[in-house]
C-alpha positions as CSV (number, residue, x, y, z in Angstrom):
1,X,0.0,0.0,0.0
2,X,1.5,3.5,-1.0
3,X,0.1,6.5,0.9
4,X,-0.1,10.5,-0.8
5,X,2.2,13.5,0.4
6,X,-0.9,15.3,1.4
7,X,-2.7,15.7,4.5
8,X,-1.9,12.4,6.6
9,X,-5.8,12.8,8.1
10,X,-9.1,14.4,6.3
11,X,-12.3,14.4,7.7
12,X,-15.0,15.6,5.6
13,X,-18.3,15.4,7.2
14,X,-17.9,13.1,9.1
15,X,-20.5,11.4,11.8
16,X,-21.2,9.0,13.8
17,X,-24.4,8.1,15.5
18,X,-25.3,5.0,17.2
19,X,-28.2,3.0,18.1
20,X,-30.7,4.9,20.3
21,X,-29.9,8.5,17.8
22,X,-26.9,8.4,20.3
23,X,-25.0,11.4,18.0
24,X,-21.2,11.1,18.5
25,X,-20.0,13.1,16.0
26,X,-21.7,15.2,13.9
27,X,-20.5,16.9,10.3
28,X,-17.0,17.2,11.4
29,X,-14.4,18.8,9.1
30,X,-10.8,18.5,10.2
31,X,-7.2,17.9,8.2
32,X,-4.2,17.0,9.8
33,X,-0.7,16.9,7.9
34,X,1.9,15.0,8.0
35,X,4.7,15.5,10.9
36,X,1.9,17.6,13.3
37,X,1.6,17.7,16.6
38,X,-1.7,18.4,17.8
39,X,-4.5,18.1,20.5
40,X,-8.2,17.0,20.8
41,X,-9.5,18.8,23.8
42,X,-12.7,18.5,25.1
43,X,-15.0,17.6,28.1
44,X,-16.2,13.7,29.0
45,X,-18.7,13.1,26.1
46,X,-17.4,15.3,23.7
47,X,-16.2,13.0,21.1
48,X,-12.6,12.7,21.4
49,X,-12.8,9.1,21.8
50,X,-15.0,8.4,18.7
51,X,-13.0,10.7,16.8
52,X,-9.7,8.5,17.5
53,X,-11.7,5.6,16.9
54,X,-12.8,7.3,13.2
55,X,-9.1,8.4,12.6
56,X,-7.6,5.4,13.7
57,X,-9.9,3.3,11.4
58,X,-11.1,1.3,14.6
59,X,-14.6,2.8,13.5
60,X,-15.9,3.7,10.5
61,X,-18.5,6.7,10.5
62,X,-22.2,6.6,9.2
63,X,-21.5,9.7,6.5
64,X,-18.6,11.3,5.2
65,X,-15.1,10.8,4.2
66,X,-12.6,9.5,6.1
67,X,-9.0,9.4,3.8
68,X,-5.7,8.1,6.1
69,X,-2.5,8.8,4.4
70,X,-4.0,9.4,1.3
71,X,-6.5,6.2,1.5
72,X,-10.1,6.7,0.9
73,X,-11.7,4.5,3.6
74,X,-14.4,3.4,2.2
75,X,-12.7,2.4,-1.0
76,X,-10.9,-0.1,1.3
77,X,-12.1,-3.6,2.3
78,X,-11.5,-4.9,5.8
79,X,-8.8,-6.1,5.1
80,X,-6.7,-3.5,3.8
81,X,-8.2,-1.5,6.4
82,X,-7.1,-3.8,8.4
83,X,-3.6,-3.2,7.0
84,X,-3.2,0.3,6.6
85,X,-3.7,0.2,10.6
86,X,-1.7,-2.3,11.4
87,X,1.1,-0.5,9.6
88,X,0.5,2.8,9.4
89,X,-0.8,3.7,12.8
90,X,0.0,3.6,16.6
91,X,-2.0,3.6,19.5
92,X,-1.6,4.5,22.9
93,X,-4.5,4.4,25.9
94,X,-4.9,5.1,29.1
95,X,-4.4,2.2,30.9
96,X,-1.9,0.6,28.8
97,X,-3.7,-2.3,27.5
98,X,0.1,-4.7,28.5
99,X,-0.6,-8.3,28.9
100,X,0.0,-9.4,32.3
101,X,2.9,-11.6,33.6
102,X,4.6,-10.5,30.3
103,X,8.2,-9.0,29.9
104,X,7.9,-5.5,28.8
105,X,10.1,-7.2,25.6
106,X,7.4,-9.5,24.5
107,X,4.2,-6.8,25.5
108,X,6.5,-5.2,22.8
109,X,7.6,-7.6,20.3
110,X,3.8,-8.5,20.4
111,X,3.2,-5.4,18.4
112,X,4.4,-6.9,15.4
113,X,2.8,-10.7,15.5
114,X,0.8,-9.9,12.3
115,X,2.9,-8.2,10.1
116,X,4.6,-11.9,9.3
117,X,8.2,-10.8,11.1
118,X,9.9,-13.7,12.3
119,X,10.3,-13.8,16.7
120,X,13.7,-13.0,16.7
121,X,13.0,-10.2,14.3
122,X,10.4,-9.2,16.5
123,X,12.2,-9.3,19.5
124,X,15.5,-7.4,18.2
125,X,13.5,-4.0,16.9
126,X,11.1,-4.7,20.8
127,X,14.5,-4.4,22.0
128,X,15.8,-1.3,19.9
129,X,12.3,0.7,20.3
130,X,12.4,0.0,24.7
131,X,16.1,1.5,24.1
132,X,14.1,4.4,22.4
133,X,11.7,5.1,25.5
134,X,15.0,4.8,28.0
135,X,13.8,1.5,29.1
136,X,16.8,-0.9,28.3
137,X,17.0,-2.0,31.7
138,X,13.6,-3.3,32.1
139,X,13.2,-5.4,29.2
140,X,12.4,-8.7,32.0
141,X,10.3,-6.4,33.7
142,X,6.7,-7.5,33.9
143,X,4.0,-4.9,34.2
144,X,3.6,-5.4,37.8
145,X,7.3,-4.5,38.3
146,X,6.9,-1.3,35.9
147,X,5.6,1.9,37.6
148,X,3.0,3.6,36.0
149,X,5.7,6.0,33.6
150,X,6.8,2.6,33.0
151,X,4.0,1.2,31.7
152,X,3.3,4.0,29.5
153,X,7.1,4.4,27.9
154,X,6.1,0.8,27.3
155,X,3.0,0.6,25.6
156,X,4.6,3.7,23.6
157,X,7.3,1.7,22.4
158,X,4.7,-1.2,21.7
159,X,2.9,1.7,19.3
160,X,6.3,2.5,17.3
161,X,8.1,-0.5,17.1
162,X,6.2,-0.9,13.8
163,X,7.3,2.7,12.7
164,X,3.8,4.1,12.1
165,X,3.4,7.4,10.5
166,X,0.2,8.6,12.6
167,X,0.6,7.9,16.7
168,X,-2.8,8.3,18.6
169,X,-2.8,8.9,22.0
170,X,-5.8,8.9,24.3
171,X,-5.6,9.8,27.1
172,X,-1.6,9.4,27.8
173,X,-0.8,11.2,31.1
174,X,-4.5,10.5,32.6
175,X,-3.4,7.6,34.7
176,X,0.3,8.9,35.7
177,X,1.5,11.5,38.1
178,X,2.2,14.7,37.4
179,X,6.1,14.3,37.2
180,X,5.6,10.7,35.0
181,X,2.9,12.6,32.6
182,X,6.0,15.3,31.9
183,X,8.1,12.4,30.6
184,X,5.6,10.8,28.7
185,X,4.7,14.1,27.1
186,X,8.5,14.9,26.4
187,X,8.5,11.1,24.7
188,X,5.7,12.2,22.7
189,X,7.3,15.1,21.5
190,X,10.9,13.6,20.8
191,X,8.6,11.6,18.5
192,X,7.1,14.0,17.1
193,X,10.2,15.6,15.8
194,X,11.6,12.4,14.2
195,X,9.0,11.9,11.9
196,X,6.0,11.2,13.7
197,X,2.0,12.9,13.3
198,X,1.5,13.0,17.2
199,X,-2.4,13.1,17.9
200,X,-3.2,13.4,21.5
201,X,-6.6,13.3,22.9
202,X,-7.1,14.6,26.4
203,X,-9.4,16.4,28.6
204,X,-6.6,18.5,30.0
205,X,-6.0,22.2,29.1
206,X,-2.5,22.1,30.0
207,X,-1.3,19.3,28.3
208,X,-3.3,20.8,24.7
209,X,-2.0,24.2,25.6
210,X,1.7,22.6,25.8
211,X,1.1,21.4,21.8
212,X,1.5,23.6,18.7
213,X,-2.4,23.4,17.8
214,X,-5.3,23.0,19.6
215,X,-8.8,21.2,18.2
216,X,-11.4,22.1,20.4
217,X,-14.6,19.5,20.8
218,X,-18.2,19.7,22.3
219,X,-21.3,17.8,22.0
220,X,-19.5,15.8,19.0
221,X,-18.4,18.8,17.0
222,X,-15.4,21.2,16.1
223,X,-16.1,24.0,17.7
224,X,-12.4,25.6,18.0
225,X,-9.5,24.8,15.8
226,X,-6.2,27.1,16.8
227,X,-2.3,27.0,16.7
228,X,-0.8,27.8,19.9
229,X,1.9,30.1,21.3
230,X,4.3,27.4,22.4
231,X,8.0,28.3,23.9
């Protein structure tokens, strides 16, 4: 699959309504190029979530057009839908989503299973991309032995051990202290200027002030779109 140089995200009308007339997002209109570093800002209920669900191609929305580096979603099947996910974009949640009584290694290496890389393979760039998130010395580590910063660097390195071109990030300093959310945030943007389209959806003002640009979302719409005065 061969992506375009334009915008790495469009979103032209775009909704999403779910049984019940449940309306999460409603004639949205939004680009994103390539190498940004934005955030989706908004209250509980707002749409963030759906909208990295639409982005992400975890969703697809009722009407509109979705295009992810320079594919039209609905001229895709599952399957390469399926693809252009599973090699195009990152994700990062929460609450880490790392398999239990699993080495920090093999929650990594894990993040390549289906792109038909052999174990060691796998293993080796694991390796390389925990070096990346300055976790070289907990590669035995098993999530209970990881604080939460630690768990987070992890799943982060889980999200770009396949060298995606989009990174999503819900939520990533919500479950972490202030002083592990810092570091997560400077990961994100040490990313970011490699190569990396950085999306990061929060609730928090200060982390969306800290980015270049701002998207602003209520009741499932767009209802502020600004760059930001960053230092």
């Amino acid at each position: 699959m061969n992506g375009s140089s334009g915008p790495i995200v469009t979103l032209r009308a775009v909704t999403r309504e779910y049984s019940g007339g449940v309306v999460a997002l409603s004639d949205v209109n939004l680009d994103i190029e390539n190498g940004e570093l934005l955030a989706i800002v908004g209250p509980s209920g707002s749409g963030k979530s759906t909208m990295l669900n639409v982005m992400g191609t975890l969703d697809r929305p009722s009407s509109g057009q979705v295009v992810v580096d320079g594919f039209d979603l609905a001229d895709l099947s599952d399957r390469e839908v399926s693809a252009l996910r599973a090699f195009r974009i990152g994700f990062v949640f929460q609450q880490f989503h790392l398999a239990p009584g699993t080495s920090a290694l093999d929650n990594v290496a894990d993040g390549l299973l289906y792109t038909g890389i052999g174990r060691k393979e796998r293993r080796e760039r694991a390796e390389a991309a925990l070096q990346r998130v300055d976790l070289g010395h907990r590669l035995t580590h098993r999530p209970h032995e990881l604080s939460g910063g630690e768990k987070q660097r992890t799943a982060i390195a889980r999200a770009v051990v396949r060298e995606p071109t989009l990174l999503l990030a819900d939520e990533p300093t919500g479950a972490l202290d202030s002083h592990s959310g810092e570091g997560v945030m400077r990961l994100l943007l040490d990313l970011n200027e490699t190569g990396t389209t950085v999306v990061v959806i929060t609730h928090e003002r200060m982390v969306a002030s800290s980015l270049p640009r701002q998207v602003t979302m209520l009741d499932g719409e767009v209802v502020d779109d600004r760059k930001m005065a960053v230092a």
